[in-house]
N, CA, C and O atoms as a MOPAC input file, in Angstrom:
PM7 MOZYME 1SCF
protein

 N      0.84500 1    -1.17400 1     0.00000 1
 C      0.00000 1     0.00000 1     0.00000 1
 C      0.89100 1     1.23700 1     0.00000 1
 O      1.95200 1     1.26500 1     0.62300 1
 N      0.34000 1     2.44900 1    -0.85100 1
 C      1.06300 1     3.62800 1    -0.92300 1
 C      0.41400 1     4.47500 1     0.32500 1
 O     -0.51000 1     4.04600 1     1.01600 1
 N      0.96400 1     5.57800 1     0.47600 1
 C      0.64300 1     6.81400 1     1.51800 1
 C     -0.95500 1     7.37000 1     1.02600 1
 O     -1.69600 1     7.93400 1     1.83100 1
 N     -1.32600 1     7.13100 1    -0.32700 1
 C     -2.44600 1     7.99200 1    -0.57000 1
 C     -3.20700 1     6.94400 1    -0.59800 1
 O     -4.35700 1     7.38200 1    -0.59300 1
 N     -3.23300 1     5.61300 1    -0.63000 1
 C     -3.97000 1     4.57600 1    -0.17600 1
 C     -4.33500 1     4.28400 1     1.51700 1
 O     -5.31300 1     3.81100 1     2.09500 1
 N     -3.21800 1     4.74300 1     1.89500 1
 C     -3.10400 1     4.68800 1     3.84600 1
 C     -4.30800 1     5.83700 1     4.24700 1
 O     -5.10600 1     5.87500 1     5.18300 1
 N     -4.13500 1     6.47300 1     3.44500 1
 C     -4.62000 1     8.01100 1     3.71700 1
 C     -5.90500 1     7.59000 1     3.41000 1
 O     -6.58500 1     7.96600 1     4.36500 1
 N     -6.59700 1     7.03700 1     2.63700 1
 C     -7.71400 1     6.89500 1     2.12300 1
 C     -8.71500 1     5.53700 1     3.04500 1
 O     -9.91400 1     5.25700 1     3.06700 1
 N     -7.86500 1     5.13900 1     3.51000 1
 C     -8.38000 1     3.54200 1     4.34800 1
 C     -8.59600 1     4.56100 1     5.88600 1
 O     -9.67900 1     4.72200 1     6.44800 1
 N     -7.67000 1     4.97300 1     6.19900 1
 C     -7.46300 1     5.65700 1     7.44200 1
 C     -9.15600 1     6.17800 1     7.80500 1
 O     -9.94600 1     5.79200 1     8.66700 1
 N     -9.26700 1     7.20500 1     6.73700 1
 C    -10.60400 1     8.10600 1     6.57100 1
 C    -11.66500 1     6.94600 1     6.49700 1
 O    -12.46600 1     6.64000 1     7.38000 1
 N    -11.58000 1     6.64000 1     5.84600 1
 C    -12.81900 1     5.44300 1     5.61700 1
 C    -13.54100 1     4.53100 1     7.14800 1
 O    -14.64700 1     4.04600 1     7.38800 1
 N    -12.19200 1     4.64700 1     7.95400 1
 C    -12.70600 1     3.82600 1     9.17600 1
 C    -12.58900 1     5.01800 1    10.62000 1
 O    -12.76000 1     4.84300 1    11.82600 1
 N    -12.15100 1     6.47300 1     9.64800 1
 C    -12.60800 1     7.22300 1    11.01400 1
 C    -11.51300 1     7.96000 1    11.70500 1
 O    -11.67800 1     8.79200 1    12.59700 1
 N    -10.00000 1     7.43900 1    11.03200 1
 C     -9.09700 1     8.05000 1    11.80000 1
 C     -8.88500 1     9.27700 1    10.68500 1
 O     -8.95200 1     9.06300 1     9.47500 1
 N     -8.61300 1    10.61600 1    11.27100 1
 C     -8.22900 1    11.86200 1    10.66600 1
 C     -6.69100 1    12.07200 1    10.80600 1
 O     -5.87400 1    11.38000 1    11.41300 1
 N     -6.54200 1    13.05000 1    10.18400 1
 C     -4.82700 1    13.25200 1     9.66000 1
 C     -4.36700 1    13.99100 1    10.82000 1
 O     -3.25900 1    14.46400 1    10.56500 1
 N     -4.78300 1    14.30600 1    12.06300 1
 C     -4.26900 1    14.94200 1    12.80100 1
 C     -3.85400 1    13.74800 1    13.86600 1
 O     -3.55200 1    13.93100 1    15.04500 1
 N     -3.91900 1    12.31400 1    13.08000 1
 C     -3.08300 1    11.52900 1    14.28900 1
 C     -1.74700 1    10.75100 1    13.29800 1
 O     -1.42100 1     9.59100 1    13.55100 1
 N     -1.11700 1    11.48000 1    12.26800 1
 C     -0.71100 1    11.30600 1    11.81800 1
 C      0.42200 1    12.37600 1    10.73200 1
 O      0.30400 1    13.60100 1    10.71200 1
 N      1.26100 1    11.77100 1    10.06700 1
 C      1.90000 1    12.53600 1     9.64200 1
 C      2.76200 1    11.70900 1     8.35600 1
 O      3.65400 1    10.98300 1     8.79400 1
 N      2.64900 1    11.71600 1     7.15700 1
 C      3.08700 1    10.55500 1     6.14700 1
 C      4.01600 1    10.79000 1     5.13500 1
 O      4.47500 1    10.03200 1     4.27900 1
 N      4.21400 1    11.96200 1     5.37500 1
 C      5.22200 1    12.64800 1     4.29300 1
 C      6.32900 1    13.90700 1     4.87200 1
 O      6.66600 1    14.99100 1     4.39400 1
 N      6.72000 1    13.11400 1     6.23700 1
 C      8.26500 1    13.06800 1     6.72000 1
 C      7.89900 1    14.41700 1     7.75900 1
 O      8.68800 1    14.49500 1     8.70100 1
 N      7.12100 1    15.19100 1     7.73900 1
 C      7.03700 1    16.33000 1     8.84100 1
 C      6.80300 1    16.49900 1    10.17700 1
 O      5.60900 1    16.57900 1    10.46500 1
 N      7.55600 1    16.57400 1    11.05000 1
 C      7.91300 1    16.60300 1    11.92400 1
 C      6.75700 1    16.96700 1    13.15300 1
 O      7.20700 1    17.57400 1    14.12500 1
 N      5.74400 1    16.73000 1    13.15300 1
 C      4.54800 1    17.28800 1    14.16000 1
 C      4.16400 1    16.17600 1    15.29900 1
 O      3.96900 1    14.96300 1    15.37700 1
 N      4.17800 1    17.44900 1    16.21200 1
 C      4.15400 1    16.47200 1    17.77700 1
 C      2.83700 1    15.83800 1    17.95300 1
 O      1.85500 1    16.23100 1    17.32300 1
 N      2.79300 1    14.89000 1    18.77200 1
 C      1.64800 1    14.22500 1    19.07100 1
 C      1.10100 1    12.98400 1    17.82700 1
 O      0.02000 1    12.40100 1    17.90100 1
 N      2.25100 1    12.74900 1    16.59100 1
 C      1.67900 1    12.29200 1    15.35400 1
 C      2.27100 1    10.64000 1    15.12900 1
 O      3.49900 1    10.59500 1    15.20500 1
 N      1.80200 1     9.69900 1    14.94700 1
 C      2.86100 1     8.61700 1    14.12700 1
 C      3.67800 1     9.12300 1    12.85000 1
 O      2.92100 1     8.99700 1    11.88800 1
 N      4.51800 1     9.47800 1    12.56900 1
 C      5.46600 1     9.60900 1    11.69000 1
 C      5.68700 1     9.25600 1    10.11300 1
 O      6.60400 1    10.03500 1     9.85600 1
 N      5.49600 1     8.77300 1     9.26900 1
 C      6.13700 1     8.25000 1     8.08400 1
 C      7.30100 1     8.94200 1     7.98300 1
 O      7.48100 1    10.02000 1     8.55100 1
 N      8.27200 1     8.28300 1     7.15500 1
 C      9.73200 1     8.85700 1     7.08600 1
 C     10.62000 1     8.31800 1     6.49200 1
 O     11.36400 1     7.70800 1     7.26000 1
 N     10.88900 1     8.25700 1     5.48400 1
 C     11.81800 1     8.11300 1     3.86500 1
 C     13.06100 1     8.13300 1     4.49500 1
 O     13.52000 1     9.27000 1     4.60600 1
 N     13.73900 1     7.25000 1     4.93500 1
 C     15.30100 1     7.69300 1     5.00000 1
 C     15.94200 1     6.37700 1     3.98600 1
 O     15.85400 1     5.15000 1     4.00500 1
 N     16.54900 1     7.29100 1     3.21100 1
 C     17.26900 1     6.65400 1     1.45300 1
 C     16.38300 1     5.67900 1     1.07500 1
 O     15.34700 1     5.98500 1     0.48600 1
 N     16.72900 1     4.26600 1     1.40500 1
 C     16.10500 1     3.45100 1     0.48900 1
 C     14.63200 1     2.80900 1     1.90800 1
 O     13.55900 1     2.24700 1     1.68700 1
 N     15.15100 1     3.15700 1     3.00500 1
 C     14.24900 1     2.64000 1     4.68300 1
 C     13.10300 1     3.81800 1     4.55400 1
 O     13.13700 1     4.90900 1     3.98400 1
 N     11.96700 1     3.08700 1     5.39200 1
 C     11.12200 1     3.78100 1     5.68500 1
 C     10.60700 1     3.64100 1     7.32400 1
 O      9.97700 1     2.65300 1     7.70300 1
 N     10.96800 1     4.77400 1     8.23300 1
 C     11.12300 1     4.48100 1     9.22500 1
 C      9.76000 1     5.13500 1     9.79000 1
 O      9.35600 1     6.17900 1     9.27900 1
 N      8.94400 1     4.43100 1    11.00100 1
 C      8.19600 1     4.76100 1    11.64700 1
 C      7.98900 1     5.04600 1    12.84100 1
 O      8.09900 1     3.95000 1    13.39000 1
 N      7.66800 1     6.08600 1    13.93900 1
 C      8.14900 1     6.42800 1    15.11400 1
 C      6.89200 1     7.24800 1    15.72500 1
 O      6.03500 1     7.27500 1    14.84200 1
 N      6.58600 1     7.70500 1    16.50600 1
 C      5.73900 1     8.40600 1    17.71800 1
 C      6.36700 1     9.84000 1    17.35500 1
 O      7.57900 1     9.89100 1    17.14800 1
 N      5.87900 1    10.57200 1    17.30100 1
 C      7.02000 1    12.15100 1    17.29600 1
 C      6.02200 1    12.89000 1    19.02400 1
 O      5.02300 1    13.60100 1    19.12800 1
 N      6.80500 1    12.34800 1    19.91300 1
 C      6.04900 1    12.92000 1    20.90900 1
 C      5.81000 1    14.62500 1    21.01300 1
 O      5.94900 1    15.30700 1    19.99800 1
 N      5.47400 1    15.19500 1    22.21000 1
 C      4.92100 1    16.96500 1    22.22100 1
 C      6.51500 1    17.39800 1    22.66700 1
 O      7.05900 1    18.43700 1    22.29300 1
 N      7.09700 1    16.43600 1    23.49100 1
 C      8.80600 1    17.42600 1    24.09600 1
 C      9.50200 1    17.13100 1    22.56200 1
 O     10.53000 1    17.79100 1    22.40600 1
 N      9.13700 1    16.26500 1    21.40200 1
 C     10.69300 1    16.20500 1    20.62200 1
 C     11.00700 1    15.13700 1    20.64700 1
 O     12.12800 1    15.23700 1    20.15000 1
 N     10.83300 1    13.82000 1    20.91800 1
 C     11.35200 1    12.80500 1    21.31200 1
 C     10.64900 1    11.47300 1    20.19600 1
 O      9.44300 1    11.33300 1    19.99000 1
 N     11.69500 1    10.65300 1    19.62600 1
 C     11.04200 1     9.99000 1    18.70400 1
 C     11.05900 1     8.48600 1    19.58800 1
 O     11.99600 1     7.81400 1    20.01900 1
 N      9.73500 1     8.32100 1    19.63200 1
 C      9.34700 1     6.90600 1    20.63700 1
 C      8.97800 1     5.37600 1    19.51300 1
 O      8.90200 1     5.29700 1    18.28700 1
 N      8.91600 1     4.97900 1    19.92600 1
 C      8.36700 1     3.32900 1    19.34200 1
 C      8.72500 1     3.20700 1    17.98500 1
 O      7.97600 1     3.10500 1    17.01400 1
 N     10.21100 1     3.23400 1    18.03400 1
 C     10.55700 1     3.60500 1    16.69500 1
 C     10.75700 1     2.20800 1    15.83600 1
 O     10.97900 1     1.14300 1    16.41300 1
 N     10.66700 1     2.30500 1    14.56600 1
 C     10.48800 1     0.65000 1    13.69800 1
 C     10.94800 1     0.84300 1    12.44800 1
 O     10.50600 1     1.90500 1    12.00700 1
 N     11.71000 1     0.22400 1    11.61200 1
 C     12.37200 1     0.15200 1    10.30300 1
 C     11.93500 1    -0.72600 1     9.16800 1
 O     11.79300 1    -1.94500 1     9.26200 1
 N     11.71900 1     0.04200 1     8.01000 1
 C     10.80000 1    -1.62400 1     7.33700 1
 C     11.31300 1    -1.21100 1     5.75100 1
 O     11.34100 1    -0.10400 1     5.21300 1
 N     11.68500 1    -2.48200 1     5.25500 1
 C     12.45200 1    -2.13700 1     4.09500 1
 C     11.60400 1    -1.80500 1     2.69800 1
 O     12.11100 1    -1.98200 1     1.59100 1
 N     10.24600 1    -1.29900 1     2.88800 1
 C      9.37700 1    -1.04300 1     1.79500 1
 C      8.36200 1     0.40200 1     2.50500 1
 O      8.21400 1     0.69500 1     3.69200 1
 N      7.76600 1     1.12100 1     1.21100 1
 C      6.34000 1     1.60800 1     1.35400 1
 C      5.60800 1     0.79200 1     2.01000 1
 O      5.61800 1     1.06900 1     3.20900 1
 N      5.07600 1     0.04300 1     1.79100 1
 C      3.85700 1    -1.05200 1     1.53200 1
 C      4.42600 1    -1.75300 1     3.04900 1
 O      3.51000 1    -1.66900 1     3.86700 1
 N      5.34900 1    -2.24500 1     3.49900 1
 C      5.11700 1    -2.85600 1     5.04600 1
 C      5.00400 1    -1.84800 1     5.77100 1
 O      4.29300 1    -1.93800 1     6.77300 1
 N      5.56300 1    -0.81800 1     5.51300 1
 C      5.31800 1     0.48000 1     6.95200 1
 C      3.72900 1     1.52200 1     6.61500 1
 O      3.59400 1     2.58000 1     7.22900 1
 N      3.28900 1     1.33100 1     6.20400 1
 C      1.95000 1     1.88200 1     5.50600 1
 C      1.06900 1     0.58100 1     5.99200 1
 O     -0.03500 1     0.81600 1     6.48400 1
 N      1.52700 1    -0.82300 1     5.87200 1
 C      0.58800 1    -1.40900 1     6.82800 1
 C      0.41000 1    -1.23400 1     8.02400 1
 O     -0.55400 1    -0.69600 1     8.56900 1
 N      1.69500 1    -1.85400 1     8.66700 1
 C      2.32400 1    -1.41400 1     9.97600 1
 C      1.18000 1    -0.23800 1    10.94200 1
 O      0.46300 1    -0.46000 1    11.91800 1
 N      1.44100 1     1.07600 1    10.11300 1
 C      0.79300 1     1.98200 1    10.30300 1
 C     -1.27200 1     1.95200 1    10.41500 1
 O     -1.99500 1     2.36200 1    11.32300 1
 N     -1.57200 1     1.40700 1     9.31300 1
 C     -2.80100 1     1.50700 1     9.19000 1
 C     -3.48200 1     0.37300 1    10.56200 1
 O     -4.42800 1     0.53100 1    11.33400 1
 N     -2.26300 1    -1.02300 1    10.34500 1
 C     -2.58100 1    -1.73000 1    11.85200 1
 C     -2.88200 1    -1.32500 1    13.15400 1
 O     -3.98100 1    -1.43700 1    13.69700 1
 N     -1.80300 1    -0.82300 1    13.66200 1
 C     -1.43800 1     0.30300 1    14.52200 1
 C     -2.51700 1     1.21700 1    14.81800 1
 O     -3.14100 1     1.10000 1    15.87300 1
 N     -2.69500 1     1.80900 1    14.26500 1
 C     -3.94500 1     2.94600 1    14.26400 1
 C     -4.99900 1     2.33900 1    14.52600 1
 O     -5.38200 1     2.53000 1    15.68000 1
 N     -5.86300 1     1.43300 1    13.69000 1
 C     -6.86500 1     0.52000 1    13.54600 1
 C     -6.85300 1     0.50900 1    15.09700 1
 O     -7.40100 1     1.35700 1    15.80000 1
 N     -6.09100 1    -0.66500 1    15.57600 1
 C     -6.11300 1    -1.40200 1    16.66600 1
 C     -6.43000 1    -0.26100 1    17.69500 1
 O     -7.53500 1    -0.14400 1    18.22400 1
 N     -5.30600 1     0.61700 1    17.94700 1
 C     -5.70400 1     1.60000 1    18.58000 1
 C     -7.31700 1     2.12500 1    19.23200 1
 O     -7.95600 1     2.16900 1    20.28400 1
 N     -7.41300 1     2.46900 1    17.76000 1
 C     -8.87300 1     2.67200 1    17.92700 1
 C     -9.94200 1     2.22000 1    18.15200 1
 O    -11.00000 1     2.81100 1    18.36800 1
 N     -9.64100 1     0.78000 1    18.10000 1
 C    -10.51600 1    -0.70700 1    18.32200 1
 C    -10.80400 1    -0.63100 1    19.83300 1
 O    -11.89000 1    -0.96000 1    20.31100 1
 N     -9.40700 1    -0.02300 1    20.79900 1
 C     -9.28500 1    -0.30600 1    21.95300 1
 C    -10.01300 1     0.71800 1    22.41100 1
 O    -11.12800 1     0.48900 1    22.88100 1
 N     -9.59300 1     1.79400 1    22.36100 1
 C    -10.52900 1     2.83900 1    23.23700 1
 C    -12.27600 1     2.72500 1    22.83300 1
 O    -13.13500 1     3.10900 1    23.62700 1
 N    -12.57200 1     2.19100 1    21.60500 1
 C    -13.85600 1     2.16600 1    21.21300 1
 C    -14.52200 1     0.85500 1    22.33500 1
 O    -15.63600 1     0.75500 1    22.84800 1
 N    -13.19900 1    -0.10600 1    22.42800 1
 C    -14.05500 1    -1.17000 1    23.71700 1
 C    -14.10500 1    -0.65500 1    24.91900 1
 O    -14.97000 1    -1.08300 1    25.68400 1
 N    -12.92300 1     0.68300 1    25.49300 1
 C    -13.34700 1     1.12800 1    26.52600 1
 C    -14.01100 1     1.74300 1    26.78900 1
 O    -14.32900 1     1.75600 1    27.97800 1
 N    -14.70800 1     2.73100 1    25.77700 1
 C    -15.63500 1     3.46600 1    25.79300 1
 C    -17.16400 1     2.71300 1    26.05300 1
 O    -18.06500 1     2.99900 1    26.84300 1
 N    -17.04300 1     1.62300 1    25.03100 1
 C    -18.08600 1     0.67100 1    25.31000 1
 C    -18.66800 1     0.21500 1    26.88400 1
 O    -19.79900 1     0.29700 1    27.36200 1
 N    -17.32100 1    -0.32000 1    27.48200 1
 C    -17.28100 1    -1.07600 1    28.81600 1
 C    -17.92800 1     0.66700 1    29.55400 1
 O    -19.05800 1     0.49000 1    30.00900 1
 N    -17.66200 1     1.49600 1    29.65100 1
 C    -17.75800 1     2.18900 1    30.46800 1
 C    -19.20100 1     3.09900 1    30.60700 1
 O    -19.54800 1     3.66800 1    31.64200 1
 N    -20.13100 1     3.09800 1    29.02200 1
 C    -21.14700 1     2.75400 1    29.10000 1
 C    -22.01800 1     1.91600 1    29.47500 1
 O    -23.20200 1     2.08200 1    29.77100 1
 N    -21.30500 1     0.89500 1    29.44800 1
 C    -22.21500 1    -0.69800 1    30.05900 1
 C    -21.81200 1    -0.30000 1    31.60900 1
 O    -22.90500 1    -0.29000 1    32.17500 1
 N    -21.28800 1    -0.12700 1    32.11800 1
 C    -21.07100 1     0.11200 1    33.90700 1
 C    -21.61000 1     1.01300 1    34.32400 1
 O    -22.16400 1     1.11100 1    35.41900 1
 N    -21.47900 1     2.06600 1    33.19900 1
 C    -22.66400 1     3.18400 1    33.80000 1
 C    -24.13900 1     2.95000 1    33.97400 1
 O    -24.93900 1     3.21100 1    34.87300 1
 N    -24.20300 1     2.48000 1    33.02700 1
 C    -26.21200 1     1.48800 1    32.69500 1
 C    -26.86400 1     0.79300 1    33.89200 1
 O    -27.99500 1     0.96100 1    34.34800 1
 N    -25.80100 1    -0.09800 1    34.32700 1
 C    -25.83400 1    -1.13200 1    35.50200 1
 C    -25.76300 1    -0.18100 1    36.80500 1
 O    -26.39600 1    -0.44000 1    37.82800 1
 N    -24.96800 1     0.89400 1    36.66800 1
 C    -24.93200 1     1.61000 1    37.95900 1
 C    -26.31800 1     2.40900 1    38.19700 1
 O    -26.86500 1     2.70000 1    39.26000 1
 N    -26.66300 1     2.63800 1    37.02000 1
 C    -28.42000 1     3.39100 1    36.60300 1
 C    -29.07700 1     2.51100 1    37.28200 1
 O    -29.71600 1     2.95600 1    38.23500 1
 N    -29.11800 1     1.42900 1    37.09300 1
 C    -30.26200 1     0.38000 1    37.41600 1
 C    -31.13400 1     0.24100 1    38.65900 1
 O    -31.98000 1    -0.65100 1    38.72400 1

């Protein structure tokens, strides 16, 4: 998968470009994309400056998955906690 394919799946299931960043620019709070020569490296660009959970993948197409995984899942999770925490509230209604 290319960046304007990532970009397009991303939207489709809900995640916006402000948790992200795919064409090497440096913005805090973002997952990263990042071209270095022939590597495409992926990283956290935290709010102090600091590049976290950093990962190396020798194509477009594995770090553009990588990424779309990542995110996905992410969002899978807080959507079950959000869930659970409606269901506890309901029961506490009761």
């Amino acid at each position: 998968m290319k960046r304007e394919e990532l970009i397009k799946k991303l939207s489709e299931i809900g995640i916006g470009a402000n948790h992200y960043s795919l064409y090497g620019s440096l913005e805090p709070d973002r997952i990263v994309l990042y071209q270095n020569y022939s590597k495409w490296e992926v990283f956290y660009f935290s709010e102090r400056g600091t590049r976290e959970d950093f990962h190396v993948f020798p194509s477009e197409d594995l770090a553009c998955q990588y990424i779309f995984n990542m995110l996905r899942d992410e969002m899978l999770f807080w959507k079950k906690i959000e869930e659970e925490k409606k269901k506890r509230k309901s029961c506490e209604n009761q």
